[in-house]
C-alpha positions in Angstrom: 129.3 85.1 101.5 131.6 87.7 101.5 134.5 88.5 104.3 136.4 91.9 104.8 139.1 91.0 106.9 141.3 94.1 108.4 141.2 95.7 105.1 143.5 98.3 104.3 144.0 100.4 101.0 146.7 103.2 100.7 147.4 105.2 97.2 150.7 107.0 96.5 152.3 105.5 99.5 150.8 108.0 101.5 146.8 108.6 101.3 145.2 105.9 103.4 141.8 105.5 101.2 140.4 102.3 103.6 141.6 102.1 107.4 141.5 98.6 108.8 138.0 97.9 107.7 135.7 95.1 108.5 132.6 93.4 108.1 130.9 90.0 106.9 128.0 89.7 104.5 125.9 86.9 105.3 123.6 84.2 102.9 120.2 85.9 102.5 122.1 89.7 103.1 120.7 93.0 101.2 124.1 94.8 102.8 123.8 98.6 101.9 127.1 100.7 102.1 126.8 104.1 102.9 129.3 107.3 103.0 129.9 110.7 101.6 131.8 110.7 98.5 135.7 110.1 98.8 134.7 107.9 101.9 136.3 104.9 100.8 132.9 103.1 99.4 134.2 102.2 95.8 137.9 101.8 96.8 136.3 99.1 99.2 133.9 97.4 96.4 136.9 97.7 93.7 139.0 95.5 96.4 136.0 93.3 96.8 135.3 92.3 93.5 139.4 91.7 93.0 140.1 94.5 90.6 141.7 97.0 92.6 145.1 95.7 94.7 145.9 95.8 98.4 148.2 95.8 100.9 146.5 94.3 104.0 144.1 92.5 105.3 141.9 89.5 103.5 138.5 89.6 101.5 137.1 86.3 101.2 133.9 85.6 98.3 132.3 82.3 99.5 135.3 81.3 101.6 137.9 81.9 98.8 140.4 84.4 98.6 140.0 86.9 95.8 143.6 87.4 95.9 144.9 84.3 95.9 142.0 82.4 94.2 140.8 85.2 91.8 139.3 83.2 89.2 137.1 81.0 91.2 135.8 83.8 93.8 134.8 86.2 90.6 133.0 82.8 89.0 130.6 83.4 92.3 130.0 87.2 92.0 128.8 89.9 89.8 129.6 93.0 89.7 127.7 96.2 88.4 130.0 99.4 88.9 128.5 103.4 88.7 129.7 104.2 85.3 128.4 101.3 82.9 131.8 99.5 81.2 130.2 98.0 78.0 131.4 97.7 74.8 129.9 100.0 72.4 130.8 98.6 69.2 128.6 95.4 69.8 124.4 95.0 69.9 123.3 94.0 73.8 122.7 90.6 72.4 126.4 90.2 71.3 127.5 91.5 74.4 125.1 89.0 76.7 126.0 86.1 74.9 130.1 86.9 75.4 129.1 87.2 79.3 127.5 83.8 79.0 129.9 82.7 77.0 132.6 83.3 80.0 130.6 81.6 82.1 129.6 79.2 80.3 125.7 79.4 80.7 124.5 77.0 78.1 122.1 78.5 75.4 119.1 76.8 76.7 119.7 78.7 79.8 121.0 81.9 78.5 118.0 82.6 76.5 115.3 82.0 79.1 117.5 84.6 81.6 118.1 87.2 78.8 113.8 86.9 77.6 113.2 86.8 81.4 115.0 90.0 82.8 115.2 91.9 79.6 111.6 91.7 79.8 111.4 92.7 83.2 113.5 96.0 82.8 111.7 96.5 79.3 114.9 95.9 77.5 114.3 93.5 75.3 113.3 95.4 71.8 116.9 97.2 71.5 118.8 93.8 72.7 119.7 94.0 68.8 120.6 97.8 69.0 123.7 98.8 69.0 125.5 99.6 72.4 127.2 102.6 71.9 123.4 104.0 70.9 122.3 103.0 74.3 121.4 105.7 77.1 122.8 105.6 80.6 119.9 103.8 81.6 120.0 101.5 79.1 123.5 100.6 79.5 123.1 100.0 83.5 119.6 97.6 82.8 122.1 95.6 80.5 124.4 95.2 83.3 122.1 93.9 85.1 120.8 91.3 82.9 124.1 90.5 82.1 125.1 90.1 85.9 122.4 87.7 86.5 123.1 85.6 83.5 125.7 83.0 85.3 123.5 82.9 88.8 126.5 84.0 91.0 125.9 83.7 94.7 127.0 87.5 95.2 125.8 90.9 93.7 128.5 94.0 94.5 126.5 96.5 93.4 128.4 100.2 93.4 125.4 103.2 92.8 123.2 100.8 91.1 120.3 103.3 91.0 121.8 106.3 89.4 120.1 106.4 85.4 117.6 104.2 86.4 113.7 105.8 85.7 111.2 104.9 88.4 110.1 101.9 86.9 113.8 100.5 86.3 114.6 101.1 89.6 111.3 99.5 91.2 112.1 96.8 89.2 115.8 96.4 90.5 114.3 96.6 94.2 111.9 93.7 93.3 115.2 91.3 91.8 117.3 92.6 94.7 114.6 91.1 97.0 114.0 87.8 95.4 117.8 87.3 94.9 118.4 87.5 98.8 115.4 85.5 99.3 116.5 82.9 97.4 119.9 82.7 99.6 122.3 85.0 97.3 123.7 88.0 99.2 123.9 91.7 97.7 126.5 94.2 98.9 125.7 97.2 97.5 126.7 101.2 97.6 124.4 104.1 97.8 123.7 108.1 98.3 119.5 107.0 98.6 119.0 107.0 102.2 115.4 106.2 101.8 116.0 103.3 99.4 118.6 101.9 101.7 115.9 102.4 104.9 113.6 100.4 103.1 115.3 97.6 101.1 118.2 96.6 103.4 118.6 94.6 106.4 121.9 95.2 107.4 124.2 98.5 106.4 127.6 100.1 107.4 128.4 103.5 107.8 132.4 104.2 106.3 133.9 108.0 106.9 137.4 109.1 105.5 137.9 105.1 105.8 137.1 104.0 108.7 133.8 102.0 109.5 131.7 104.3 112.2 128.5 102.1 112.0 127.7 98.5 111.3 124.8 96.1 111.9 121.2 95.7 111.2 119.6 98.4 110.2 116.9 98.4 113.0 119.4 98.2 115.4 121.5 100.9 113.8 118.7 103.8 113.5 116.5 102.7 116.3 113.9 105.1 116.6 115.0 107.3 113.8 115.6 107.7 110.3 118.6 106.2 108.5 118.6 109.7 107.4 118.6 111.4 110.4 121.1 108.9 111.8 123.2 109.2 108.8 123.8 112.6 108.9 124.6 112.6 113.0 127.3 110.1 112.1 128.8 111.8 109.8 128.5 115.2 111.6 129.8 113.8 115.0 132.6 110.8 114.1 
């Protein structure tokens, strides 16, 4: 579902952000990310999700190019980033109906997604509130309802859990889950070791660039934690 390819990223000519990097995301894949900060995580996801240029390698969404087929690969994805891009000056139901309207989800099928997962993350009684009034929280469930609204075959998720309260975030985990199970794939960055230990099947392991870790998770921490793994990685790469 999604292909890294010898993936490269340099800024200013000089600072090499992403060192040949590579790794496949399969159908059915809850991929986690992991890496200090500066490690090359978002510069990897920005790439991914085609809004960040680079120089080498391929990434391939579903087979097609996001450089050279950009339209078409982001028409399979979603993408959620850290810091919640909305626009303030609409309510949350303006702003969901200009993501379906992009996509074009038909109205029958946009309102039973936006009464089904605004419901879920206990959204729906400030849909007609004004964005800009929203908290952090708020703003990052609407994301999420709004990435869902088009069914796309890939979630690139980048710190999905930071502003989430418990409940938000259990409820995430639980559309995470079914989303895999029903064949989409989730790639998705984060500093929660225990989350990651728990809800993914597969992970990487990226330091100043370059991938030091890769493959299912059992097979990656063996008979210890992810954190306790993590942190040797880290320590001794």
């Amino acid at each position: 579902m999604l292909q890294i390819e010898h993936f490269s990223k340099t800024y200013d000519g000089k600072r090499r952000a992403v060192d040949d990097l590579t790794l496949h995301v399969a159908a059915g894949d809850l991929f986690g990310f992991l890496g200090a900060n500066g490690a090359g995580k978002t510069t990897t996801i920005k790439a991914a999700v085609g809004i960040l240029p680079f120089e080498e390698g391929r990434i391939l969404v579903d087979g097609l190019d996001v450089r050279e087929q950009p339209l078409l690969a982001k028409q399979r994805l979603a993408y959620i980033p850290d810091d919640p891009q909305l626009y303030d000056g609409l309510s949350g139901m303006e702003y969901l109906n200009f993501i379906a309207d992009i996509f074009r989800v038909s109205q029958t099928e946009r309102e039973a997604r936006v009464r089904r997962y605004a419901d879920m993350l206990e959204l729906t009684s400030r849909l007609n509130d004004i964005i800009g009034g929203y908290s952090h929280g708020m703003k990052q469930k609407l994301e999420i309802v709004g990435a869902l609204l088009h069914q796309p075959q890939l979630l690139v998720l980048d710190e999905p859990f930071v502003g989430l309260d418990p409940k938000a975030a259990f409820t995430l985990k639980e559309l995470m889950r079914e989303f895999c199970a029903a064949g989409g794939a989730i790639f998705f960055s984060t500093h929660v070791l225990d989350v990651a230990e728990k809800l993914c099947n597969k992970i990487a392991v990226i330091k100043s660039g370059h991938l030091i870790a890769c493959g299912d998770i059992e097979s990656v921490k063996g008979d210890q934690s992810l954190e306790e793994v993590f942190l040797e990685l880290i320590d001794h790469a």
